[in-house]
C-alpha positions as CSV (number, residue, x, y, z in Angstrom):
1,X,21.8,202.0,185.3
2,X,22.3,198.4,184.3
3,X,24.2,197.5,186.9
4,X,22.2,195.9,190.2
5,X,23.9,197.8,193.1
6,X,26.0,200.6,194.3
7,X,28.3,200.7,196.8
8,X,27.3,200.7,200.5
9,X,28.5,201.7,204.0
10,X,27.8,199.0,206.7
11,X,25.6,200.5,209.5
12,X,26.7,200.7,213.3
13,X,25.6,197.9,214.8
14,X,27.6,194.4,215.7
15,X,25.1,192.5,213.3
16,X,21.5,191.3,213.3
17,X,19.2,191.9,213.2
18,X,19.0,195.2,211.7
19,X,16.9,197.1,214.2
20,X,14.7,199.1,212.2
21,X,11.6,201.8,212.2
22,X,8.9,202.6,209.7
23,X,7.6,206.1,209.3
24,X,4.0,205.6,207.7
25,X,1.7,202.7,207.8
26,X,-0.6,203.4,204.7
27,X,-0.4,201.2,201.8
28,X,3.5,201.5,201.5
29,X,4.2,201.0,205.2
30,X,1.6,198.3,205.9
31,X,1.9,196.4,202.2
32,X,5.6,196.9,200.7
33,X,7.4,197.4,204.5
34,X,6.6,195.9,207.2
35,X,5.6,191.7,205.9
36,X,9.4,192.1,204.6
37,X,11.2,193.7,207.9
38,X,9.3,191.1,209.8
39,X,9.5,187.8,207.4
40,X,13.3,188.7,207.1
41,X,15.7,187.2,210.2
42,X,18.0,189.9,209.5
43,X,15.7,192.6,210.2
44,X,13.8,193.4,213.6
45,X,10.8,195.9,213.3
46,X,11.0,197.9,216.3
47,X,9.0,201.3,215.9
48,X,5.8,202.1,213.4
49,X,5.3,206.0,213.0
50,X,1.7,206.7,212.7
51,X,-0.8,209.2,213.6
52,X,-3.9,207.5,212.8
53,X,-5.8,206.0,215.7
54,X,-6.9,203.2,212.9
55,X,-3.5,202.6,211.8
56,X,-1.7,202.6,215.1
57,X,-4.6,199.6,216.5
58,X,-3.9,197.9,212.9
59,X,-0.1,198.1,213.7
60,X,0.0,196.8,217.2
61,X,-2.4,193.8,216.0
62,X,0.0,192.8,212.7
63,X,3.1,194.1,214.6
64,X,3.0,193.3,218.3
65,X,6.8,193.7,219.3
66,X,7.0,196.7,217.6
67,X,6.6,200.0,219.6
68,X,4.0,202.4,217.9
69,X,4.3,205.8,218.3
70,X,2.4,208.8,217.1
71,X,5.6,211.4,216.1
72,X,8.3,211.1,214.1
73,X,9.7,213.0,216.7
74,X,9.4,209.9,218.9
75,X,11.5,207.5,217.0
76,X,13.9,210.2,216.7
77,X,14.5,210.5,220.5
78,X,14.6,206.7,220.5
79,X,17.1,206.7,217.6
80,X,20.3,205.3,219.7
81,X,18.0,202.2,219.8
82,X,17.7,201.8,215.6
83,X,19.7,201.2,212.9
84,X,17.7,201.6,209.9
85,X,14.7,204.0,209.4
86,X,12.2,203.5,206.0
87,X,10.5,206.3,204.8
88,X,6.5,205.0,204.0
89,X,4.9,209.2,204.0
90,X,3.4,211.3,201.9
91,X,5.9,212.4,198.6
92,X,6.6,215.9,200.1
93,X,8.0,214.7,203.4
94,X,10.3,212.3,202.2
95,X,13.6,214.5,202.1
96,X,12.8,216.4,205.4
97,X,12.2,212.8,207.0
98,X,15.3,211.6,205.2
99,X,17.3,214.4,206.5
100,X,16.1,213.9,210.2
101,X,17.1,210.0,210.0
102,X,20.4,210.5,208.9
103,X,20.9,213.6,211.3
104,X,20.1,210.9,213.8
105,X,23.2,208.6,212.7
106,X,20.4,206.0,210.5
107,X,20.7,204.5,207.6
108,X,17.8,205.6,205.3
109,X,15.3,203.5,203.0
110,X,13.4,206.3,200.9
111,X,10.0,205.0,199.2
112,X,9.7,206.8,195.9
113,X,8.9,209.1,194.6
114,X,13.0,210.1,196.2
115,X,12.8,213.5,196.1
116,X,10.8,216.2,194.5
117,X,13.3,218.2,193.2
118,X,17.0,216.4,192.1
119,X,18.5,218.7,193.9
120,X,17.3,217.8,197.0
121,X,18.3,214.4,196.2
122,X,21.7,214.8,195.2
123,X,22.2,216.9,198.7
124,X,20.6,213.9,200.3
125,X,23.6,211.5,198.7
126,X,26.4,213.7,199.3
127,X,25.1,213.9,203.4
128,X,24.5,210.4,203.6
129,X,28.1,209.9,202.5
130,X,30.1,212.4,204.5
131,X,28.5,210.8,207.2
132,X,29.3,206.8,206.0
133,X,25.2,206.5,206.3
134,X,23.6,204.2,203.9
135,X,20.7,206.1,201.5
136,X,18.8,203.8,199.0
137,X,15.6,203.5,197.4
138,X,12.6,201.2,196.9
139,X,12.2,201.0,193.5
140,X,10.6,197.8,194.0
141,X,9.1,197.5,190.9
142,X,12.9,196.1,189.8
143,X,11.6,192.7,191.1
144,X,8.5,192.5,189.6
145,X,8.2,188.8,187.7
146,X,6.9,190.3,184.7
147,X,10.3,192.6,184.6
148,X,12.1,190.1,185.7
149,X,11.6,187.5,183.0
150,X,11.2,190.4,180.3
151,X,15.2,191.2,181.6
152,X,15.9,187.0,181.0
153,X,14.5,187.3,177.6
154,X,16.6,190.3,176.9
155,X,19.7,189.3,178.5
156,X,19.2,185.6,175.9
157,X,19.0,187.5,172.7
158,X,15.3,185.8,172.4
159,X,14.5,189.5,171.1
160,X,16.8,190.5,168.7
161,X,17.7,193.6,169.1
162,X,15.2,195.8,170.9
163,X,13.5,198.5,168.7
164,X,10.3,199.5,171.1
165,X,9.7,199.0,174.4
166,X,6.1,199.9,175.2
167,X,5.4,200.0,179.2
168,X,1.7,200.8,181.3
169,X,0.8,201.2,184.8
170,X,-2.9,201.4,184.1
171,X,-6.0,200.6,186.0
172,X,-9.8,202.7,186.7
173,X,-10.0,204.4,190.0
174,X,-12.1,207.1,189.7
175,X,-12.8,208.1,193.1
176,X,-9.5,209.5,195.0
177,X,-9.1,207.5,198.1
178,X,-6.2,208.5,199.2
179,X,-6.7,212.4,200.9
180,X,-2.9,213.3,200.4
181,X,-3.0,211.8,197.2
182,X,-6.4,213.8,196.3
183,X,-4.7,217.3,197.4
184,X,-1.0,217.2,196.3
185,X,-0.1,219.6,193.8
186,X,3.1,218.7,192.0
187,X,5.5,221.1,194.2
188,X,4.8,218.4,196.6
189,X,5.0,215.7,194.7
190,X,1.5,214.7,193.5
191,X,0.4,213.4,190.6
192,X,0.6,210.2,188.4
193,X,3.7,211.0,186.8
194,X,5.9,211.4,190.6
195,X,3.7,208.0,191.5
196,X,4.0,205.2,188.6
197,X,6.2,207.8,186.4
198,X,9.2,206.8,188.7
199,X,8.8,203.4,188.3
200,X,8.5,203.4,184.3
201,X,11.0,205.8,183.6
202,X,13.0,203.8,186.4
203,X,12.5,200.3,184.6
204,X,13.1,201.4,181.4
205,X,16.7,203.9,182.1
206,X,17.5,200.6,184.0
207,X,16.9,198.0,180.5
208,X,18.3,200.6,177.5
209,X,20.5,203.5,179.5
210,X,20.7,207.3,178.8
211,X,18.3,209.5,177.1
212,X,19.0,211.5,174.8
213,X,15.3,212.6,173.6
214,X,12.1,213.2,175.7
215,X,8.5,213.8,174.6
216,X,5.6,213.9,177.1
217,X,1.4,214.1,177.4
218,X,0.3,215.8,180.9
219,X,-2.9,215.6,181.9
220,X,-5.5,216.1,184.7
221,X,-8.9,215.0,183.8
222,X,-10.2,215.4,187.3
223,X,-12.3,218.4,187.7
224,X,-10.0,220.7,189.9
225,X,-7.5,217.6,190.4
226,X,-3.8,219.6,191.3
227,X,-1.5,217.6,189.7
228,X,-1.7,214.8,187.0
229,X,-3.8,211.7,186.6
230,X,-3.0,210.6,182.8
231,X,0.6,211.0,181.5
232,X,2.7,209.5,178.6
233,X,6.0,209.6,178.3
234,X,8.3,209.2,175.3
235,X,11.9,208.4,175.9
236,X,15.0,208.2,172.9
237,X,17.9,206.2,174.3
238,X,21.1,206.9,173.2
239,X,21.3,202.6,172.8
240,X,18.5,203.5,169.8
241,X,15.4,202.0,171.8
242,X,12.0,204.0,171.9
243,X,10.5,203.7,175.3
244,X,6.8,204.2,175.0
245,X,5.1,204.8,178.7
246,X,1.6,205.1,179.9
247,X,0.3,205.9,183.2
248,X,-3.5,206.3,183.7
249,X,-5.4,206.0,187.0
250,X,-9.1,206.5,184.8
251,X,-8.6,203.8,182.0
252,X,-11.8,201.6,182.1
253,X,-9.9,199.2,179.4
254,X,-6.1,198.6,179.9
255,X,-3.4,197.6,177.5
256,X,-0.4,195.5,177.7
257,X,1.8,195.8,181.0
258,X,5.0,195.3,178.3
259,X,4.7,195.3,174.8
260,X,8.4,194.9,173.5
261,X,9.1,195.0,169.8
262,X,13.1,193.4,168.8
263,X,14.4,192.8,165.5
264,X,13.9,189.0,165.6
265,X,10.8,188.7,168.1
266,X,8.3,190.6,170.1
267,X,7.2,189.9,174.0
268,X,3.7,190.9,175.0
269,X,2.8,190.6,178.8
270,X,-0.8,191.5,180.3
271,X,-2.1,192.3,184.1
272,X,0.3,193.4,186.9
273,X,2.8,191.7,189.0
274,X,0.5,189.9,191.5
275,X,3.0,190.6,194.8
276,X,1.2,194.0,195.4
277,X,-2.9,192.4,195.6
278,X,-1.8,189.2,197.3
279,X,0.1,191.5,199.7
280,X,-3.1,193.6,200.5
281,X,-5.3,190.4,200.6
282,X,-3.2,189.1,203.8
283,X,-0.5,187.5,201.8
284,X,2.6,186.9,203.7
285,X,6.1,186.9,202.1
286,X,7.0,183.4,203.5
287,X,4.1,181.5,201.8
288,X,5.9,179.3,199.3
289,X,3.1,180.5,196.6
290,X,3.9,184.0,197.4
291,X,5.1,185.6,193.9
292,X,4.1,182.7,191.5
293,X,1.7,183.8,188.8
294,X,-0.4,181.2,187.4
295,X,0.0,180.0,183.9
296,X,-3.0,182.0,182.4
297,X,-1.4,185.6,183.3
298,X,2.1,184.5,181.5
299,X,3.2,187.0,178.5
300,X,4.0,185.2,174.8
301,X,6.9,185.8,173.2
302,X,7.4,185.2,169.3
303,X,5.5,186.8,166.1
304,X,1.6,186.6,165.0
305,X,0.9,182.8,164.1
306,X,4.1,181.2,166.3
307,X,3.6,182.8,169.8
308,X,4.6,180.7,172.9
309,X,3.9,181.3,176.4
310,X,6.4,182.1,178.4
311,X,6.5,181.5,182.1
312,X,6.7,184.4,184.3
313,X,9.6,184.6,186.7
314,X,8.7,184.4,190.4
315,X,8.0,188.4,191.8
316,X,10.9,188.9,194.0
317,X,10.3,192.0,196.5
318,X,12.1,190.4,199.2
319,X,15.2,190.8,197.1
320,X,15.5,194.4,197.8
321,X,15.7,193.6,202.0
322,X,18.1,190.8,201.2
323,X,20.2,192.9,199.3
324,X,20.1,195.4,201.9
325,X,20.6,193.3,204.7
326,X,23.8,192.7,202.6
327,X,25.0,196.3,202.2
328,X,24.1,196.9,205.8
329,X,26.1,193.9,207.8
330,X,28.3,192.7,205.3
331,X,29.5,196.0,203.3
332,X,28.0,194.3,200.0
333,X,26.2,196.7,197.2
334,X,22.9,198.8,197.7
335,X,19.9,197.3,196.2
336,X,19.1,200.6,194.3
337,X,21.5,203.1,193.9
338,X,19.9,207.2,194.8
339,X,21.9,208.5,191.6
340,X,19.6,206.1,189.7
341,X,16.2,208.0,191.3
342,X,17.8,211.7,191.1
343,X,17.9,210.8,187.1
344,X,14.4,210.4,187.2
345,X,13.3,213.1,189.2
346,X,15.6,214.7,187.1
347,X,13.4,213.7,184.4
348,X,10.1,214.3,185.7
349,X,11.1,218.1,186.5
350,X,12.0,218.6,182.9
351,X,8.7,217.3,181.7
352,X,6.4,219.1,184.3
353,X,8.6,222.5,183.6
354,X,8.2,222.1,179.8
355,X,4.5,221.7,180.1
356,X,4.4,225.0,182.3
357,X,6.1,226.8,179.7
């Protein structure tokens, strides 16, 4: 999991731009997708899937070249006309939506969580390749600064060598806002530990490898809530490193995004990769400030008494369409390999089965 890319398969088309469709324009459509497809030259953004009267008048006004329709059904019919499709929908639809895409001769972006099951994802990998499509995944969370410079630190020896690796996606949201998100059960995909869980587990199998030890906390605090909403998650990796992981959508204090312990020094970082809010707040990729966090929200690295702030690296999100763009029109690696997400959804299924047990 260390490694940055897998192998791709260059899509049908001549070059760019890499006509493309978005199924979805909640947050992950509307925030993560589209300001990407449309800041990028190499991409066009030609169809937004959404049923929502709200969200299809939001999508014409941010989007106006891009055709919005109501079906997936209708970018389907139109599919001679795309190259690439990205999946932005509800957990439980993203293999069926996968499956139509590629049936339809697309390449495939799949938001997480991949798949529900891993075996749906690993049947998704082996059609996408007897049929030379590109599959990846937006495990975006790869380029956020905060992981990013932690990775520098590592990759420098500044650590030592790394005994704990402590890791939270926290925050207080008490009210559900979100009405798929408020009545998924886990069969579809619901729950904290299918949302942050996959990128946690994600980050850290991609820092310290296989796992040969898993402990988990599953929780729903929500009165009636179907699935999760407070989960931790201890991994063993075989390299010897403890990965620690919270995830909490009801914790009226947080702790530390990273807190990583090494044999010569420690790195502590607190608040979230900034890419997400300033996306949301109107942000567009292009602005030269986009992805800079200010000096107050760097981490410190060193021990109790001789702790030094250490600059965060630049949040790089775009880096996942650039290094598609070079799977797609110029044969070069995938971004995120699928095999990567199946071994956490492998994961995740072991954990939710042992606590149904």
């Amino acid at each position: 999991m260390n490694s940055d890319t897998a192998g791709g398969s260059p899509i049908r088309t001549g070059g760019s731009p890499i006509r493309t469709g978005v199924i979805g324009f909640g947050t992950s459509g509307r925030v993560f997708h589209a300001p990407f497809l449309q800041a990028s030259p190499e991409y066009s953004l030609d169809v937004i899937v959404t049923a929502n009267p709200d969200r299809q008048e939001q999508a014409q006004q941010l989007h106006p070249a891009a055709r919005v329709v109501p079906t997936v059904a209708d970018l389907v019919t139109g599919a001679a006309e795309l190259d690439l499709v990205v999946i932005g929908s509800p957990s439980g639809t993203h293999v069926e939506l996968a499956d139509q895409a590629l049936d339809a001769g697309l390449a495939v972006v799949v938001d997480k969580p991949f798949s529900v099951t891993a075996e749906e994802g690993r049947a998704l990998i082996a059609k996408a390749e007897r049929m030379g499509l590109a599959l990846t995944v937006f495990q975006n969370r790869r380029w956020d600064g905060d992981f990013l410079t932690l990775r520098a630190l590592l990759g420098s020896g500044a650590l030592g060598e790394v005994r704990v690796f402590e890791s939270r996606f926290e925050w207080w949201k008490p009210e559900v806002t979100k009405s798929w998100k408020a009545e998924a059960t886990i069969g579809k995909g619901g729950g904290i530990l299918y949302d942050l869980g996959t990128h946690l587990i994600d980050q850290a199998l991609f820092l310290f490898g296989p796992v040969d030890d898993v402990y988990a906390e599953v929780v729903t605090h929500r009165e009636g809530g179907p699935a999760d909403d407070d989960t931790f998650v201890s991994l063993h990796h075989q390299s010897g490193v403890r990965s620690r992981l919270w995830m909490n959508g009801l914790a009226a204090q947080v702790g530390p995004r990273f807190h990583v312990l090494g044999s010569k020094s420690a790195y502590t970082k607190w608040g979230l990769d900034g890419q997400e809010a300033a996306l949301k707040a109107g942000a567009q990729p292009t602005q030269p400030e986009f992805g800079i966090e200010p000096e107050s929200a760097w981490g410190v690295l060193g021990i109790d008494g001789a702790l030094e702030r250490i600059p965060t690296e630049r949040g790089q999100y775009e880096a996942f369409y650039a290094g598609l763009a070079d799977a797609l029109l110029r044969g070069g690696g995938l971004p995120v390999d699928p095999r990567d997400s199946v071994l956490v959804i492998e994961m995740i299924e072991k954990i939710h089965a042992a606590r149904s047990r």
